[in-house]
N, C-alpha and C positions, 0 to 999 in steps of 0.2 A: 558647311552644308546649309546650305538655306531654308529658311521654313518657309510654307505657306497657310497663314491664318486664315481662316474663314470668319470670324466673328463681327460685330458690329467697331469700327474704329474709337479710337478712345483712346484702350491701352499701352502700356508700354511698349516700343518696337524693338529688337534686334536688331543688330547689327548687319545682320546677312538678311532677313526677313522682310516678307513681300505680300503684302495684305490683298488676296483677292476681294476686289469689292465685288459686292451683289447689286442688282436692282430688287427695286420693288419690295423692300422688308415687311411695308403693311401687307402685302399680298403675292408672296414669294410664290415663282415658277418653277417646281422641283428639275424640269428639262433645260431650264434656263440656267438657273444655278450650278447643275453639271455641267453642260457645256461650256461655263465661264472657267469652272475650278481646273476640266479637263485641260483647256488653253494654257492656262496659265503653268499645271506642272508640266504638260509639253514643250511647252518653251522653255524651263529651267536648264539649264549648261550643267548643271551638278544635280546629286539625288536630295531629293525633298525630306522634309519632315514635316507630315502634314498637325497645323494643331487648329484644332476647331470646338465650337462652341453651342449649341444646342441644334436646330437647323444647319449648322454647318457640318455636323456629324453623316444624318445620312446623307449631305450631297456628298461626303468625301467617302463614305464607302460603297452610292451607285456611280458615282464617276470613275471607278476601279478598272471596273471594262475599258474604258477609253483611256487610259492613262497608258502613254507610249515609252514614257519614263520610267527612269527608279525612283519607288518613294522607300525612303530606307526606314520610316516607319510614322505612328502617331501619336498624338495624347488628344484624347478625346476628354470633354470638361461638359456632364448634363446633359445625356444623351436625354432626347425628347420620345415620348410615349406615340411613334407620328402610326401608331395602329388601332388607336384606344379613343372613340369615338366621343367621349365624355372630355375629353383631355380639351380643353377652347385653346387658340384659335381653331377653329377647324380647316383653316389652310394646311396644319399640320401634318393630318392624313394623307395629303399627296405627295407626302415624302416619304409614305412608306406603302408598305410593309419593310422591314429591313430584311434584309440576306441574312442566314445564319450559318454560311461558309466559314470557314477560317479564312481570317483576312490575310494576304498573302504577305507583309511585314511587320512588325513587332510594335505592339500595341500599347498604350497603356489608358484605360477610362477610368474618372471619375464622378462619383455622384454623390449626393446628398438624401438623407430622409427626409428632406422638407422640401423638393423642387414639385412645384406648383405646374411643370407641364411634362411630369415624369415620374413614376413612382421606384423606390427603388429597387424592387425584385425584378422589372423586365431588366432595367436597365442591369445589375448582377446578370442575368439571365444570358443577357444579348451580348456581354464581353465576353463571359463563358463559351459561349456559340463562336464567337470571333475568336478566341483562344489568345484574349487580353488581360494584360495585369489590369486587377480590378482596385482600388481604392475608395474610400467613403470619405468625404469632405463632411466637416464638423459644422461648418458653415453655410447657411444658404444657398443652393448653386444660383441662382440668380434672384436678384432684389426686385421684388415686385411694386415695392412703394420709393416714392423718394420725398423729402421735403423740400419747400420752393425756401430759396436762400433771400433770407432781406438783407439791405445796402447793411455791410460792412461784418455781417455774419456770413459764418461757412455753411454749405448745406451740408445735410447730414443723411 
């Protein structure tokens, strides 16, 4: 069964796994982004597992409508706050409000008490609503600093 990731390239791949790329990260198009994710699980020959990563979240559950395929389920990692006006970037906002449908395959989100563009009670909230196993990461959902690596040290 294939996945299709939405997040930023980097991590490790699967073996079946098929990384939808985005354009535009500095200034994502939430109709753009559906449309590409739609593509991509249209095309799959088998049913998907979608996993995605903060903005990849709600484009993978407005792109639901358009999905011609099976997606035989998710893991959702950080969903973003994209309804909460305080929350920066404010490109955020055009990726929501979110559905509070049950999502039509088998869910799992998690999140952290310390993600810096999500608090944790919508996101408990909004897996609820989606009628998703919910989980709390002990760790950051995402790194907001990095340090620059001098020659012959690792960054950290």
């Amino acid at each position: 069964m294939p996945a299709l990731t939405t997040g930023r390239p980097g991590g490790k791949k699967l073996s079946t796994a098929r990384r939808v790329e985005q354009e535009a990260w500095s200034k994502p198009v939430c109709e753009d982004w559906i449309a590409r994710l739609a593509e991509e699980v249209n095309r799959a020959e088998r049913p998907v597992v979608l996993v995605a990563h903060s903005l990849g979240i709600p484009t993978s559950v407005l792109a639901i409508p358009e999905f011609r395929k099976r997606v035989a389920g998710a893991f959702f990692v950080a969903p973003p706050e994209v309804d909460n006006p305080s929350v920066r970037p404010k490109h955020m906002m055009t990726f929501g409000p979110y559905p509070h449908d049950p999502l039509p395959f088998p869910t799992i989100v998690i999140a952290s008490r310390n993600d810096p563009f999500g608090r944790f009670e919508p996101a408990r909230d909004i897996a609820a609503a989606w009628g998703a196993n919910f989980s709390i990461s002990a760790k950051p959902a995402i790194s907001t600093t990095r340090r620059a690596s001098a020659p012959g040290r690792k960054a950290r």
